[in-house]
C-alpha positions in Angstrom: -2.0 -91.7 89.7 -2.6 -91.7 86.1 -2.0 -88.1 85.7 1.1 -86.3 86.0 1.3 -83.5 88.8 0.5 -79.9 87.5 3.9 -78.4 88.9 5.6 -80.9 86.4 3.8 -79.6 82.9 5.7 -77.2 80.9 4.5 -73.7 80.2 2.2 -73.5 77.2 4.4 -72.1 74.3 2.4 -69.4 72.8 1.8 -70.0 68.9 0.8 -67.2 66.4 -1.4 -67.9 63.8 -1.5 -67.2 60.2 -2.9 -63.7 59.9 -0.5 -62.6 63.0 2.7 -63.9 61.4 1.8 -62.1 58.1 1.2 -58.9 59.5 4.4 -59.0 61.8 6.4 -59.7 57.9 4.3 -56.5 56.8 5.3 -54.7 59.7 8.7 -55.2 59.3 8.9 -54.8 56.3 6.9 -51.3 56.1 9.7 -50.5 58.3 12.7 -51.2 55.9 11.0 -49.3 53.5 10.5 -46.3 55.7 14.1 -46.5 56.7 15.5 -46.4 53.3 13.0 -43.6 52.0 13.6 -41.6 55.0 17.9 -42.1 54.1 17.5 -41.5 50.6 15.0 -38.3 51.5 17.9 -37.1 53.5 20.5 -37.8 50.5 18.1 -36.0 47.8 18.8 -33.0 46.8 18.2 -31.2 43.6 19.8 -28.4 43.8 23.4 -30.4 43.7 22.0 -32.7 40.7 24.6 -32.2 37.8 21.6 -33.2 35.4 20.0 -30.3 36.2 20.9 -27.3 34.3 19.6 -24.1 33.7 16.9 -21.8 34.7 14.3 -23.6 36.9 11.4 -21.3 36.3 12.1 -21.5 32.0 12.4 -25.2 32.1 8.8 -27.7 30.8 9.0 -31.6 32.1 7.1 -33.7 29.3 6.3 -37.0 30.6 4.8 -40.2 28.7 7.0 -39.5 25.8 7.2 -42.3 23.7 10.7 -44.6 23.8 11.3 -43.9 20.2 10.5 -40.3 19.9 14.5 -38.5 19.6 15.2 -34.7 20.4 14.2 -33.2 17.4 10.7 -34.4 17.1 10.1 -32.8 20.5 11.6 -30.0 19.2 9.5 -29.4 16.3 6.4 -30.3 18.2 7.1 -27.6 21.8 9.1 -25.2 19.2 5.6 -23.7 18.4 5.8 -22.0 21.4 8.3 -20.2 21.9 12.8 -21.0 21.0 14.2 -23.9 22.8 17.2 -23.3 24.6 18.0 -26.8 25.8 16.6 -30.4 25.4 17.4 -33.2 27.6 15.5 -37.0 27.0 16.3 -39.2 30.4 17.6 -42.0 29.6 18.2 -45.2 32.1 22.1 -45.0 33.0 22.8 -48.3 33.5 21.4 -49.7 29.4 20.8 -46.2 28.0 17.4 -47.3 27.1 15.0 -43.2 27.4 13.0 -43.7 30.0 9.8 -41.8 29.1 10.2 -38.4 29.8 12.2 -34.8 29.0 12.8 -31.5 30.0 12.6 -28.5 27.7 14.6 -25.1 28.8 13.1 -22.5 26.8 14.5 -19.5 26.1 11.7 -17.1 27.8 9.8 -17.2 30.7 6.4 -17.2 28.9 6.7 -19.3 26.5 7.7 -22.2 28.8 4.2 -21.2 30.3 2.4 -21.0 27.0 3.6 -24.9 26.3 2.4 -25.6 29.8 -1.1 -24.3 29.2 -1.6 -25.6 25.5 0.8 -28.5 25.8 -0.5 -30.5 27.8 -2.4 -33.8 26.1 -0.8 -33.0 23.0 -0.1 -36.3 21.0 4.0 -37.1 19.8 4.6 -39.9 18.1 1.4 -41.6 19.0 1.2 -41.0 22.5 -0.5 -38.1 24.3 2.0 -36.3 26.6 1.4 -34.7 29.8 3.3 -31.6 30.4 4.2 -29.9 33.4 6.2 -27.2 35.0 9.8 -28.2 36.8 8.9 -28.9 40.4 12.4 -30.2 41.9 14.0 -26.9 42.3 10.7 -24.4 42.0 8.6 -26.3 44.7 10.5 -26.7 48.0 8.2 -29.4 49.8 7.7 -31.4 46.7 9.8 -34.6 45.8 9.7 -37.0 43.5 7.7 -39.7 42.9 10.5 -42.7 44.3 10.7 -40.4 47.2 6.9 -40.6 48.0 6.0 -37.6 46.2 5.2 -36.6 43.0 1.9 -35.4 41.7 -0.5 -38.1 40.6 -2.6 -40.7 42.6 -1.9 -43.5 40.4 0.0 -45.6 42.6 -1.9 -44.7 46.0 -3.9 -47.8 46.5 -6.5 -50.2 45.1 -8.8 -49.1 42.1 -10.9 -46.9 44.0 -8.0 -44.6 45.8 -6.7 -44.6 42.0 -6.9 -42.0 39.8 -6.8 -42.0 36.4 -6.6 -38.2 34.9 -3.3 -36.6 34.8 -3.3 -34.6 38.1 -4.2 -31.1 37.0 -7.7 -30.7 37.2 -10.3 -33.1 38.3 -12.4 -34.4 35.5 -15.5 -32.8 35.1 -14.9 -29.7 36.2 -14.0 -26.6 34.7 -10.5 -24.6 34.9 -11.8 -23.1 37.6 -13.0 -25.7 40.2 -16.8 -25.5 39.8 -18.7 -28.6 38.3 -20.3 -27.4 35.2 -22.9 -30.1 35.0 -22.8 -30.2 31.3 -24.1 -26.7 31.3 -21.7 -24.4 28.9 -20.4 -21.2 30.8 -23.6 -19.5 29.7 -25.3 -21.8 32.2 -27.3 -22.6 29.3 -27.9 -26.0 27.7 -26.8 -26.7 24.1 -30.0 -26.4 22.4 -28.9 -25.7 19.3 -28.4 -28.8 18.3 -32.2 -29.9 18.9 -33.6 -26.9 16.9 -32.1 -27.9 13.9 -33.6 -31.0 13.6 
């Protein structure tokens, strides 16, 4: 015979291809990362963070603060609001180097709420500022961003899923939801403008 019998052949060894081996690494490694956020979710909380002082509800988080801005510029630039109890810059532990964003304890209640309605977009030091209110210990379901939270959808996927506004309001529509359609709140044109000419 010039064949060999079939009892004699090996079992085919099955052999994944390309795309199958790079989802299985995917996979597995979407599961590390679940693992670790779920431990670190479970080790998180702010309510036993020594950096945290104060009152919660009096306390503004100002974020995209520029590296070289120091504690008094903020100062001068939220103290038009209201006194300032307490300033604390973050700064990266390990080098010291600020890493780009503050909170502000003021004194009262409302003024920490008048710096969150006009703050916000106000440029220090070059760079325009987004302001918001404490969320760690006011908000109990939210966490931060490194935990999977946080408020923008900057990081959620490719440039479509992105957004690129600060997470407030959605762009092009007024405080109160409804798209204005470049009507004023009149629901009139701005025809002002053309009668002058």
């Amino acid at each position: 015979h010039l064949f060999e019998e079939a009892g004699a052949t090996p079992p085919a060894i099955p052999v994944k291809t390309k795309q199958e081996v790079k989802e299985a690494k995917l996979d597995a490694r979407k599961k590390r990362v679940d693992a670790r956020l779920e431990d670190a979710l479970s080790q998180w909380d702010p309510y036993s963070d020594k950096q945290a002082q104060g009152d919660a509800f009096k306390t503004l988080f100002v974020a995209r603060v520029n590296y070289d801005t120091s504690e008094s510029k903020l100062r001068r630039e939220f103290e038009v609001y209201g006194p300032i109890k307490r300033i604390q810059v973050v700064s990266d532990s390990s080098n010291g180097k600020p890493r780009g964003y503050a909170f502000l304890e003021y004194e009262h209640e409302r003024d920490m709420h008048a710096a969150y309605k006009h703050g916000d977009g106000k440029k220090v030091d070059g760079r325009r500022v987004l302001v918001d209110v404490e969320r760690g210990r006011t908000v109990k379901t939210w966490r931060p961003r490194r935990l999977g939270g946080g408020l923008g959808g900057t990081r959620r996927g490719g440039p479509a899923d992105n957004t690129r506004h600060s997470g407030r309001e959605e762009p092009g529509a007024d405080r109160y939801g409804a798209d204005n359609g470049g009507m004023d709140r009149d629901g009139d044109r701005d025809r002002d403008r053309d009668r002058d000419r």
